[in-house]
C-alpha positions in Angstrom: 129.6 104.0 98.4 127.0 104.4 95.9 127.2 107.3 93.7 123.8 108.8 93.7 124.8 111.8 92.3 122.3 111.7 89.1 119.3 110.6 90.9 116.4 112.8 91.5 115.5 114.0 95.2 112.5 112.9 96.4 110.5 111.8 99.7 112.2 108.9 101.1 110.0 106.9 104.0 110.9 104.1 105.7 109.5 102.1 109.2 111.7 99.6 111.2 111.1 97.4 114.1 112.7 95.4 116.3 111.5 93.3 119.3 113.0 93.0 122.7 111.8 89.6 124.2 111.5 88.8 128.5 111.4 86.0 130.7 108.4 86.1 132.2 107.5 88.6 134.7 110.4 90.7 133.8 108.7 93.4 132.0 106.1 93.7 134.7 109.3 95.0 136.5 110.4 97.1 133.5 107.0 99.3 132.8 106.7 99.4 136.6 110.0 101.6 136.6 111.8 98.9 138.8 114.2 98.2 137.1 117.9 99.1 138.2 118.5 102.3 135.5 114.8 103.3 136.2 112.6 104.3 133.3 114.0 102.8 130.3 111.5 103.3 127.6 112.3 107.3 127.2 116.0 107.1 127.1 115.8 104.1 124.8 114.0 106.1 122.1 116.5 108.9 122.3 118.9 106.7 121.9 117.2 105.1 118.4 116.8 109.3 117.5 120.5 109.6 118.1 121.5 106.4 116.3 119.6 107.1 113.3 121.2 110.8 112.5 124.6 109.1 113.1 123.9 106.3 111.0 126.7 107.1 108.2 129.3 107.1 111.1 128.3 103.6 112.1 127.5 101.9 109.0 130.7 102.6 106.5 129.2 102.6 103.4 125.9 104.4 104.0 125.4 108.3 102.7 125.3 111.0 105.6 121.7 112.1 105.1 120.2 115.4 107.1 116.6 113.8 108.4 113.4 115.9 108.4 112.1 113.4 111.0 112.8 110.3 112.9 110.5 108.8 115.3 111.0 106.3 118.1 108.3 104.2 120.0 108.2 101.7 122.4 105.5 99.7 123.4 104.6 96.2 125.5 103.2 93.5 123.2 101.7 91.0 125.4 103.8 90.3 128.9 107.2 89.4 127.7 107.9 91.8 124.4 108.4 95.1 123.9 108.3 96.8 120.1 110.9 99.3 118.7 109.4 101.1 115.9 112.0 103.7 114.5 110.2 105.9 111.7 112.1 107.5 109.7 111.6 110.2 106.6 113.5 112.9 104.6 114.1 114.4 100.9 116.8 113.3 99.1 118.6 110.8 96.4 118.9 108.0 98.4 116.5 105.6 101.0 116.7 106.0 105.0 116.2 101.8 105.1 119.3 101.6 106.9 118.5 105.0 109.1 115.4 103.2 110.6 117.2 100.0 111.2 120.0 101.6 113.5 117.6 103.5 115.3 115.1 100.7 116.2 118.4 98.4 116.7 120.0 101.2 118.9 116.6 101.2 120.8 116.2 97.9 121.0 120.2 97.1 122.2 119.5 100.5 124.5 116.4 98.2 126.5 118.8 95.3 126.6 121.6 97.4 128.0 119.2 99.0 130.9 117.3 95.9 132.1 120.2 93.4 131.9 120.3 93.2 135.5 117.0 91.6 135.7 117.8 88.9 133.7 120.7 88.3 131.0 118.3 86.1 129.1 116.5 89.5 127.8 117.0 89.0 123.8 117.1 91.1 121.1 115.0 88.5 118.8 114.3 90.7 115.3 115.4 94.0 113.6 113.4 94.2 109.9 112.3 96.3 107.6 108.5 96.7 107.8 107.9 99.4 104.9 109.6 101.9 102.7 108.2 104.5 100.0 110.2 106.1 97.5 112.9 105.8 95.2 112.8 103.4 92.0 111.4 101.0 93.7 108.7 103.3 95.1 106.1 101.1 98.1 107.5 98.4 99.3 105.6 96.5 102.4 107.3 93.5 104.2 105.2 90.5 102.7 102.7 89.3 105.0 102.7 93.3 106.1 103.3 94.8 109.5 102.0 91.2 110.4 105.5 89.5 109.6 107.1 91.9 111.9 105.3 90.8 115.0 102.6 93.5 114.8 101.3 94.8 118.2 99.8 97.8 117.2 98.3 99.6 114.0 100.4 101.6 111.7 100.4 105.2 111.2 
């Protein structure tokens, strides 16, 4: 582990995604509610919530960190994709990168697990970093921006 004990506390940002690809006409079936575990989209961001404030017990190195805020959202991005952004922020002497990761992968492995059924060629294509502020390296913005990371939607 990384010994941030001298570093200052400060706002620590930081935005994932990750994108759940279909076969086609399979997420027709999903948003309708069809599928066979029902509405998925609200239990899959709980689950990315959940993931993210346990990310220290899943990735061994990483710091346990008390969020201020973590944000899931799902949305369709054409017919066949859906997007996982987790958002993620709190105040302390180290990033939440990794916090926002697990909790759009979480998500994203969440969709896979309760639309399976429908077809096991569902696929988890991406999980990325999209943007992070704080820290010594202050802004940082995937290059090519939100873009890069299959952008469906603005950004906050």
């Amino acid at each position: 582990m990384v010994d941030v004990g001298d570093k200052v506390p400060g706002e620590r940002r930081a935005w994932a995604r990750a994108v759940v690809r279909f076969p086609q006409g399979v997420l027709a079936t999903v948003l309708a509610g069809e599928g066979p575990k029902g509405a998925v989209t609200e239990i899959a961001r709980v689950a990315g919530i959940a993931a993210a404030k346990r990310t220290a017990d899943l990735v061994p190195l990483c710091h346990p960190l008390l969020l201020d805020w973590v944000d899931v959202e799902v949305a369709a991005q054409g017919d066949d994709a859906l997007l996982v952004d987790c958002r993620v922020r709190c105040t302390r002497a180290t990033g939440v990168e990794m916090e926002a990761m697990v909790g759009a992968a979480i998500a994203a492995v969440t969709l896979y697990d309760m639309t399976k059924a429908l077809d096991p060629a569902i696929a988890v294509e991406s999980v990325v970093l999209v943007e992070k502020e704080g820290g010594k390296r202050g802004h940082w913005t995937r290059p090519g921006g939100p873009a890069d990371a299959r952008e469906g939607r603005p950004t906050r």
